[in-house]
N, C-alpha and C positions, 0 to 999 in steps of 0.2 A: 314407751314414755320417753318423748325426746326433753331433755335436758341442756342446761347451756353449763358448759364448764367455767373454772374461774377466769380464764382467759378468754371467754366468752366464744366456744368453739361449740357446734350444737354435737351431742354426743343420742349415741342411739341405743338402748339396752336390746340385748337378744332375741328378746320376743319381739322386740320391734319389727324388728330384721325379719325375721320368720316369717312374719305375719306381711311384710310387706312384699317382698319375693315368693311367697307362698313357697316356702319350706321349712323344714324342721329344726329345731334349733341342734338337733344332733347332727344335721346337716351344715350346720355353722360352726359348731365343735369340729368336724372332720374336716374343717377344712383351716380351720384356728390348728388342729393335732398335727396337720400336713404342710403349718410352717406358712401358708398362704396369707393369711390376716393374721392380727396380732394385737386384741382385743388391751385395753386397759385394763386397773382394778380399782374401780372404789368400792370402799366399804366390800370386798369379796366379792362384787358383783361382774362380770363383763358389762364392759363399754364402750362403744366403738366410736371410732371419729367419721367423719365425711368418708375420712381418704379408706377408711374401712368399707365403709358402704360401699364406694366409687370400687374398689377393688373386690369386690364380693359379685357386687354387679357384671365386673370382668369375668369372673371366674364362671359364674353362672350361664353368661352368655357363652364364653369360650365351649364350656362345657355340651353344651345344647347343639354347636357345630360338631362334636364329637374330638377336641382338642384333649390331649392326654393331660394328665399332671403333672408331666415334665413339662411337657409346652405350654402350659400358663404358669407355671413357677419359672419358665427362662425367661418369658412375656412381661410380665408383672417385677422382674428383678432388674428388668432393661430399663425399665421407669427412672431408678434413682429416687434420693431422699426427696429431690425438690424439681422431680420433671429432667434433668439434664440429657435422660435417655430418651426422649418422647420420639427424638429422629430414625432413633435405630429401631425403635417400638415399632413406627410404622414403616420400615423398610422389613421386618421380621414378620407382621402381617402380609405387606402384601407377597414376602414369599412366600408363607406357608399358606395363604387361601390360593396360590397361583396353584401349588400343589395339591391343594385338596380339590379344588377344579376340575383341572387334568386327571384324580382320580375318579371323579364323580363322573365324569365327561364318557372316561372309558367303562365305569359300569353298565352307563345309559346306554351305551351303546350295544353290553351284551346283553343287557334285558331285552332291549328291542331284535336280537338276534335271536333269544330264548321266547319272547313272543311269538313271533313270525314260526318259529318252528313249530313251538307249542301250538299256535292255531291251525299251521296244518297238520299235524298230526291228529288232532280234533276233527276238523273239516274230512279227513279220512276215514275214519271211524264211522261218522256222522253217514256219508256216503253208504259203506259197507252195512249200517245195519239199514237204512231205507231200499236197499237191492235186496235183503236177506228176506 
């Protein structure tokens, strides 16, 4: 249930959230416990702003790259109150996607080495039992 605050900010309750990322709201707690979002309170309830959302959003995606939770609490802290970090935000991207790259780059390249063997050693076998 989205809501407008008194200062006319639209505000988001937890199940929203859940429900629109498709995750769990225990899953918005662990990430509210670990200091990343920072939900309001009315009436006892969690409440989140845009910048909640927009940072939940980050988290989520970071995550799905396989970004740790130090490297999106250093990401998301670079930001600042009111955006001032936005520069350094995206010079900290594009180093650490450069590096994830370069680690990705050199996986690809042992899998395709683990292929290529793994098939001949296959194509051997294959041989050996059509002689037998």
């Amino acid at each position: 249930m989205r809501r407008g605050a008194a200062d006319g900010q639209e505000l988001f309750g937890i199940a929203d959230l859940a429900e629109e990322f498709g995750i769990t709201t225990r899953t918005i707690r662990f990430y509210e416990n670990k200091d990343l979002i920072h939900p309001a309170r009315v009436n006892g309830a969690r409440v989140y702003t845009r910048r909640d959302r927009a940072r939940l959003a980050l988290i989520l995606r970071a995550k799905t790259i396989g970004s740790t939770l130090a490297q999106i609490r250093h990401f998301l802290d670079l930001y600042g109150e009111h955006g001032e970090g936005h520069i350094e935000q995206l010079e900290y991207v594009v180093d650490e996607t450069g590096k994830a790259i370069a680690d990705l780059e050199k996986k690809r390249a042992l899998i395709g080495d683990t292929l290529k063997e793994l098939q001949a050693i296959r194509k051997s076998c294959l041989n050996r039992l059509e002689n037998n």
